[in-house]
C-alpha positions as CSV (number, residue, x, y, z in Angstrom):
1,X,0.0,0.0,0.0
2,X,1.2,3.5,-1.1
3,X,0.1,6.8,0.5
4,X,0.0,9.8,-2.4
5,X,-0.6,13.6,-1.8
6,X,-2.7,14.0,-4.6
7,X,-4.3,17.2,-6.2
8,X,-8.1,17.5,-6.4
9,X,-10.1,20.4,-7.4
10,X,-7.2,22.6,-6.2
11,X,-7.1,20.8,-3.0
12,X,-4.2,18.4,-2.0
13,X,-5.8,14.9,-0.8
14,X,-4.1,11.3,0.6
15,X,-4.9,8.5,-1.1
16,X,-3.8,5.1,-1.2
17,X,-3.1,2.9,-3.6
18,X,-3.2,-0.4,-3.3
19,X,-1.2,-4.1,-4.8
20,X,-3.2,-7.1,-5.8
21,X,-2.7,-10.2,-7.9
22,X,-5.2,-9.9,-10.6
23,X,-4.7,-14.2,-10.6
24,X,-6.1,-14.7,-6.8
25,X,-8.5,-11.7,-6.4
26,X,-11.9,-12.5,-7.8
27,X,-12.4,-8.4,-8.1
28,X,-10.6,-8.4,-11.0
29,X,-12.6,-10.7,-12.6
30,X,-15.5,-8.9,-11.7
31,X,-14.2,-5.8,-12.9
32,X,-13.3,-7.2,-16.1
33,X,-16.2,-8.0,-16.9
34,X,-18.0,-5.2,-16.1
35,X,-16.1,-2.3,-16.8
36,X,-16.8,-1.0,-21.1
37,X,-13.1,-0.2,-21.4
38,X,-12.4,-3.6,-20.4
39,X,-11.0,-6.1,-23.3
40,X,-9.8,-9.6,-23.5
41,X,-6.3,-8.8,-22.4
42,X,-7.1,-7.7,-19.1
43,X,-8.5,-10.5,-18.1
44,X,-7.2,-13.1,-15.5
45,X,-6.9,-16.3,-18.5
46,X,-5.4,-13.8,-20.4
47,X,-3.0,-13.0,-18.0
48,X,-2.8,-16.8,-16.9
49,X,-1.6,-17.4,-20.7
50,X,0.9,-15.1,-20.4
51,X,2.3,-16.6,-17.3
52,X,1.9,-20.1,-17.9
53,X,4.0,-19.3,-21.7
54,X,6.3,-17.0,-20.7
55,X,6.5,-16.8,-16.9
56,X,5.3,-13.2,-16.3
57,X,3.9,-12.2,-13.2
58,X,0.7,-10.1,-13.3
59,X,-0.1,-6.9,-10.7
60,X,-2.8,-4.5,-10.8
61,X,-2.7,-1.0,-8.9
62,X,-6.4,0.4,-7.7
63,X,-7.6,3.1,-5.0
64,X,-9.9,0.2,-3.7
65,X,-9.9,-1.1,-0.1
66,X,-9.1,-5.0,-0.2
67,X,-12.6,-5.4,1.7
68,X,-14.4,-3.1,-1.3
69,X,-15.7,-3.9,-4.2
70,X,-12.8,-3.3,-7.7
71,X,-14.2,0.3,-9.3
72,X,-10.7,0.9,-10.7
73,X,-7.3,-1.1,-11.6
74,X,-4.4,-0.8,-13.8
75,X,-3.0,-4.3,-14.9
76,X,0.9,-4.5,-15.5
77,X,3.3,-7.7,-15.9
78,X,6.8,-7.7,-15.0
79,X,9.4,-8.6,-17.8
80,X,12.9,-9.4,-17.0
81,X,15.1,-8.9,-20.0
82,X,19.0,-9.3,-20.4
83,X,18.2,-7.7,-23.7
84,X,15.4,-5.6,-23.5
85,X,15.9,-4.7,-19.7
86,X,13.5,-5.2,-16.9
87,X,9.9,-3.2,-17.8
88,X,6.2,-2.7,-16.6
89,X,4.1,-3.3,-19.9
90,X,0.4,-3.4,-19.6
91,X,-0.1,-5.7,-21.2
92,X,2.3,-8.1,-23.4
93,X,1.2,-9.3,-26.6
94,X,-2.1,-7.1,-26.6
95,X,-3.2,-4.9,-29.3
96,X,-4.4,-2.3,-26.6
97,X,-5.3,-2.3,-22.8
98,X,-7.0,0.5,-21.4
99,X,-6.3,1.7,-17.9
100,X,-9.5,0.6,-16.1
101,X,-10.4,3.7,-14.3
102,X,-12.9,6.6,-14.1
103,X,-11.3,9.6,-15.1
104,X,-7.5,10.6,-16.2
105,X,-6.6,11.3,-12.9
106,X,-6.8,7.9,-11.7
107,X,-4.6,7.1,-14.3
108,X,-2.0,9.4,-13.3
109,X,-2.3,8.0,-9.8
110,X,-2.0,4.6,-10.4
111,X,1.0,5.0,-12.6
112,X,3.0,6.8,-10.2
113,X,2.4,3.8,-7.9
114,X,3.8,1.4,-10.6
115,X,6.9,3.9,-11.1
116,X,7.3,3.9,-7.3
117,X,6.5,0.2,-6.8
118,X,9.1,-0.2,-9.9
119,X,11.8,2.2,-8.7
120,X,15.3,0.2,-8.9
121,X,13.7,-3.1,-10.7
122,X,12.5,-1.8,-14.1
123,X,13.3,0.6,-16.7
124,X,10.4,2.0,-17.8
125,X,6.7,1.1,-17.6
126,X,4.6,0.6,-21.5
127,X,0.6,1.4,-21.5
128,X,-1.1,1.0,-24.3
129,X,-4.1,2.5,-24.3
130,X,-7.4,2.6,-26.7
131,X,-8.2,5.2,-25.9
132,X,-6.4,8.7,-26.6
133,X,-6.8,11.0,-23.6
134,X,-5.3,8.8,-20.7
135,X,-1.8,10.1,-21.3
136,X,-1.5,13.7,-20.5
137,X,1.0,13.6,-18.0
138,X,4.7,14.5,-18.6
139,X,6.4,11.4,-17.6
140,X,5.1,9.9,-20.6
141,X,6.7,10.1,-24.4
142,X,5.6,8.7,-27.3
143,X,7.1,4.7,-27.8
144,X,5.4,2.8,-30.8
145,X,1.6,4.0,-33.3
146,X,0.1,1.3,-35.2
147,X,-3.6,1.6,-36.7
148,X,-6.7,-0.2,-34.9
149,X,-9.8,-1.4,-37.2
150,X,-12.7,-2.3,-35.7
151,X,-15.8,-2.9,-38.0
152,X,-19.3,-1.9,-36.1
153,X,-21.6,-4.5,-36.2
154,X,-24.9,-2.8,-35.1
155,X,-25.7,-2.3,-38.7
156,X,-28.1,-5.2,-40.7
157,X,-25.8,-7.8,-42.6
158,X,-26.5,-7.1,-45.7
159,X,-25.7,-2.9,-44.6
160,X,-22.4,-4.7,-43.4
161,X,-22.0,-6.7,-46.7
162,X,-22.6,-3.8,-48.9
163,X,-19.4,-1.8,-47.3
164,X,-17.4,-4.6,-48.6
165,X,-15.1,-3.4,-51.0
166,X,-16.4,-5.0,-54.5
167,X,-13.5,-6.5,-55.9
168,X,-10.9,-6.8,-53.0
169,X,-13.6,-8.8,-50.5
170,X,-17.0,-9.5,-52.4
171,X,-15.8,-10.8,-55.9
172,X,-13.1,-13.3,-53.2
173,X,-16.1,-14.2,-51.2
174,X,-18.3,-15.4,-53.7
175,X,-14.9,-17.2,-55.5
176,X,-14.7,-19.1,-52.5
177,X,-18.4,-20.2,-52.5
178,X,-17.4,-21.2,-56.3
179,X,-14.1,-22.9,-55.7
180,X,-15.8,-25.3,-52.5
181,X,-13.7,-23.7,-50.1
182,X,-15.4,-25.6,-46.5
183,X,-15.0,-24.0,-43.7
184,X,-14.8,-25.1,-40.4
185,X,-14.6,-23.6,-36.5
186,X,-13.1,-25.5,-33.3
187,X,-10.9,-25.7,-30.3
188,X,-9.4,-29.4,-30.8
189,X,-5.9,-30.6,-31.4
190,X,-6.2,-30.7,-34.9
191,X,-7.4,-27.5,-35.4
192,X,-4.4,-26.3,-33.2
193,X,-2.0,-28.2,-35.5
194,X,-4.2,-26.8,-38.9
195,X,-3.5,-23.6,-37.7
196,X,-0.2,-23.7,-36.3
197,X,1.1,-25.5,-40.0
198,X,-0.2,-22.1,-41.6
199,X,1.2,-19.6,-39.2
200,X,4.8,-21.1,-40.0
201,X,4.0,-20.8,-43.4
202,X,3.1,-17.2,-42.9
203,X,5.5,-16.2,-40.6
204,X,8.4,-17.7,-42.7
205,X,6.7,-15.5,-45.6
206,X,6.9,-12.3,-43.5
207,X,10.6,-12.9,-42.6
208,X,9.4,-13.4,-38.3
209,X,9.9,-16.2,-36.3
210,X,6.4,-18.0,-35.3
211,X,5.6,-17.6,-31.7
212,X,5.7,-20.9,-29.7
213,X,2.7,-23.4,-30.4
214,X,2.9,-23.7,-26.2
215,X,1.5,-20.0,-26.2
216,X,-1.5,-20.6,-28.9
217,X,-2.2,-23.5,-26.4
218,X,-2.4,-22.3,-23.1
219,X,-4.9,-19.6,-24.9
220,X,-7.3,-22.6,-25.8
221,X,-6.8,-24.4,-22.6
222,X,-7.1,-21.1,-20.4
223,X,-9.6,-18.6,-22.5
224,X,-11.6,-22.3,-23.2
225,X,-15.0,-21.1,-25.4
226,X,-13.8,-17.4,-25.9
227,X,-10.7,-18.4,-27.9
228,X,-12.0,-20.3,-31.3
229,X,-9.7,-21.0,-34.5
230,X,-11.7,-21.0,-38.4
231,X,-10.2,-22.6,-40.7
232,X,-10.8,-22.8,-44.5
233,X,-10.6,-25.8,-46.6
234,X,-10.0,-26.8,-50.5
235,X,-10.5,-30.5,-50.6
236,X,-9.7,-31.3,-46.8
237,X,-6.6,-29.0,-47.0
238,X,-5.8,-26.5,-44.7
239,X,-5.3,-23.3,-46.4
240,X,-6.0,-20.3,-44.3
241,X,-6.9,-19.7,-40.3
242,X,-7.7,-17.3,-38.0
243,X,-7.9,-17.2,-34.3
244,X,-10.6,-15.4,-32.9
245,X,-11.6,-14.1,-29.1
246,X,-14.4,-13.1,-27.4
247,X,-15.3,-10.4,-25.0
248,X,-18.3,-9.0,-23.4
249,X,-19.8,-7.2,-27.0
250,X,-16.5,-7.5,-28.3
251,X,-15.1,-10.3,-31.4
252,X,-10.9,-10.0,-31.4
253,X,-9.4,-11.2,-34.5
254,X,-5.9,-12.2,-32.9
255,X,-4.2,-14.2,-35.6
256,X,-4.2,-15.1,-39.0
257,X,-2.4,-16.9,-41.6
258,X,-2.7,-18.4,-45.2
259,X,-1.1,-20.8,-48.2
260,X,0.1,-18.0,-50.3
261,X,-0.5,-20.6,-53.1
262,X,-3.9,-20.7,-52.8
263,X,-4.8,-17.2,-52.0
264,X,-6.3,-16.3,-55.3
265,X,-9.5,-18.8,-53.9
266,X,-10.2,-15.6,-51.5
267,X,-10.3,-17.6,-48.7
268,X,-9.6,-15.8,-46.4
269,X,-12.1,-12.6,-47.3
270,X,-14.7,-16.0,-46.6
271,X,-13.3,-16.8,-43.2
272,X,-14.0,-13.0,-42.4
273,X,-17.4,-12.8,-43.7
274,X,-18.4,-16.4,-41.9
275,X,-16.6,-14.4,-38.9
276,X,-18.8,-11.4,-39.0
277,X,-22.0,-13.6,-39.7
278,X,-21.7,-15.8,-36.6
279,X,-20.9,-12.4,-34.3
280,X,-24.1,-11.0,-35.7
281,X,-26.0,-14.4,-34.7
282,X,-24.3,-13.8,-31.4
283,X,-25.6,-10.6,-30.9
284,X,-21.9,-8.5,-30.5
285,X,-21.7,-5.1,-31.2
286,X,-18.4,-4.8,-32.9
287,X,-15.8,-7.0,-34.3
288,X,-11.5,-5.4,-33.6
289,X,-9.4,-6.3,-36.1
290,X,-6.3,-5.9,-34.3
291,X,-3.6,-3.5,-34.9
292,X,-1.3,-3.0,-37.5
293,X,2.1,-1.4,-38.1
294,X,2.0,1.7,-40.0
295,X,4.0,0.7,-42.5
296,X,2.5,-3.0,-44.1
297,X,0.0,-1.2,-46.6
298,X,-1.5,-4.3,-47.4
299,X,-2.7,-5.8,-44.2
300,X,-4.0,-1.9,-43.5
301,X,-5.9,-2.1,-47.4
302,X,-7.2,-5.2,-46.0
303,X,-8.9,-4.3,-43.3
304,X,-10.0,-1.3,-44.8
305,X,-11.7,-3.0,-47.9
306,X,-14.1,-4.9,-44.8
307,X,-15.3,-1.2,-44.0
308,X,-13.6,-0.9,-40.8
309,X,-12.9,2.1,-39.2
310,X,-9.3,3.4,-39.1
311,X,-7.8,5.3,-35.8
312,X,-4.2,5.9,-34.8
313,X,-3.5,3.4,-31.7
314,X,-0.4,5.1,-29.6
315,X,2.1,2.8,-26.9
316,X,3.5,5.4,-24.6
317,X,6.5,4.9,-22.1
318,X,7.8,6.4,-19.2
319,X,10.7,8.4,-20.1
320,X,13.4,6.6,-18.8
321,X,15.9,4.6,-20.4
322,X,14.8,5.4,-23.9
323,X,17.5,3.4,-25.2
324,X,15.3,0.3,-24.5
325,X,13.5,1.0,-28.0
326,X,17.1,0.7,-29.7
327,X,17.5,-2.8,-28.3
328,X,13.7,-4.2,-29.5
329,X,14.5,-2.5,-32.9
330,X,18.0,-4.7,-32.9
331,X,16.1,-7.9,-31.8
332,X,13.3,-7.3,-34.6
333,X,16.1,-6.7,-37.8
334,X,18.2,-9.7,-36.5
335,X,14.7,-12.0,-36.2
336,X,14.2,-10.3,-40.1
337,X,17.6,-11.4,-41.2
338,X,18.6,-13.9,-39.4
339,X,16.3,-16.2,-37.7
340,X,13.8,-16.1,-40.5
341,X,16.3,-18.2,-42.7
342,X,16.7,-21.3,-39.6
343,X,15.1,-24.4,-40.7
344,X,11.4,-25.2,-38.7
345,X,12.4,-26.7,-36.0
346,X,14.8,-24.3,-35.4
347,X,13.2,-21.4,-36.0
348,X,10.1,-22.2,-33.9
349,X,12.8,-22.5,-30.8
350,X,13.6,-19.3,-32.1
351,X,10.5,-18.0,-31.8
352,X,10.3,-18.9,-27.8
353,X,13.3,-16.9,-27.3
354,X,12.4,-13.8,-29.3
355,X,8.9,-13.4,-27.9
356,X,10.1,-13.7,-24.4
357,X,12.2,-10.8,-24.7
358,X,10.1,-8.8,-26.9
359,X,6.5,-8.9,-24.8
């Protein structure tokens, strides 16, 4: 517990902030899924994922009394790096993770307690936020931008269909319908291994190491019925998946990945639409297509052909040891020019290593 002199309507006020594991307190749960900012990644079988793959340990800071009720919490997990350095990142591997709190101020609050809780044992502390007025404060400078899509899906399907650009995803859907492209959805072993064949297909193609087939399944076994992987058939052949999760009102596409060979059967484009029909049967109000880096213009044409909407997703870090950033730039060109050119077997052991660091 932490005591803070905090400002308040031009008033200075004590507050304190409190440490609990998001793993063993059932608030967070309940927070989770109650909270509208809350996603997927903040919640506990996310975070159980994480540690079960990759050994991080999960904290969250709130103003809340351990014999109150959870009305705020920021979620953070430690990563110890010989490479990267030791940082706060809330949280690894998502595409965004709001601060769960009521106005900016909590924010500000609850960050200084992760600085002071952190002080001598990390770096520097990564937030990525959704939303774009959580970072006011001065300790914070700008670290990575990527674009988020997320297609509303309050509209009627055939409103949702007709946004569909014509030739990039209509004219590929109704190819696939032509070309007997099956499609299937699951949780099983064989679905796993469908999947998993495609991403080192995909990643290979992309010049990346895969990340660890552990990691893809301790989501199944610890997210159970809100992790599902589609996968599209020609002739009983795998060739193209996603990996979808599920959220309050919220579909996450996570993953994907595809036989280049066959992606003139538009594939793909189907496994979307089949996607977007089944979240419509389901009721959800939106459908996030995940971030991308500002610089892959096709992915980005991709997901803008489904009718998404585009904003600017920002990372922000405290300032401290900036050089950090120089180091996960280094790990990403040698994983580009080095470890993309290993053999499988290698590489995926590859790919343990480099997303340990990396987060």
């Amino acid at each position: 517990m932490w005591l803070f002199l905090f400002p308040s309507r031009g008033v200075h006020v004590t507050v304190q902030v409190y440490e609990i594991n998001p793993e063993t307190d059932p608030r967070w749960n309940l927070l989770t899924e109650s909270h509208p900012n809350a996603s997927i990644f903040h919640t506990g079988q996310w975070l159980e994922a994480l540690r079960r793959t990759y050994g991080y340990s999960a904290t969250v800071f709130t103003t809340s009394p351990p014999e109150d009720p959870l009305t705020n919490g920021v979620a953070f997990c430690q990563l110890d790096s010989w490479l990267t350095g030791s940082r706060l990142v809330s949280i690894p591997f998502s595409d965004h993770c709001d601060p769960l709190v009521q106005n900016a101020d909590d924010v500000a609050l609850l960050i200084s307690a992760a600085r002071k809780n952190g002080a001598g044992k990390v770096k520097h502390i990564q937030i990525r936020p959704r939303r774009s007025d959580l970072t006011s404060e001065s300790f914070f400078c700008l670290d990575q931008q990527h674009y988020l899509h997320v297609l509303d899906l309050r509209p009627s399907l055939d409103e949702i269909y007709a946004r569909f650009h014509k030739n990039g995803v209509q004219r590929k859907i109704r190819r696939a319908d032509r070309e007997g492209v099956t499609l299937e959805r699951g949780r099983s072993e064989s679905n796993l291994q469908d999947f998993y064949q495609l991403l080192l297909l995909t990643r290979r193609r992309h010049k990346l190491p895969p990340q660890p087939l552990v990691w893809f399944r301790n989501l199944l076994q610890c997210l159970g019925s809100r992790a599902t992987i589609h996968v599209a058939r020609i002739n009983g052949r795998p060739i193209a998946s996603i990996l979808t999760l599920h959220h309050q009102q919220t579909l996450v596409y996570k993953y994907g990945c595809s036989d280049a060979q066959f992606h003139n059967l538009g594939a793909m484009p189907r496994l979307f639409w089949q996607v977007i029909q089944e979240a419509k049967c389901e009721q959800l109000h939106e459908f996030d297509l995940g971030r991308s880096e500002l610089d892959n213009e096709g992915l980005i044409r991709f997901k803008d052909h489904f009718g998404a909407a585009r904003t600017t997703l920002s990372y922000w870090r405290s300032s401290e040891a900036r050089e950090t950033r120089a180091n996960t730039d280094l790990l990403s060109w040698i994983a580009k020019n080095f470890l993309s050119q290993l053999p499988d077997t290698f590489l995926r052991l590859a790919g343990r290593v480099f997303y340990r660091h990396v987060g």
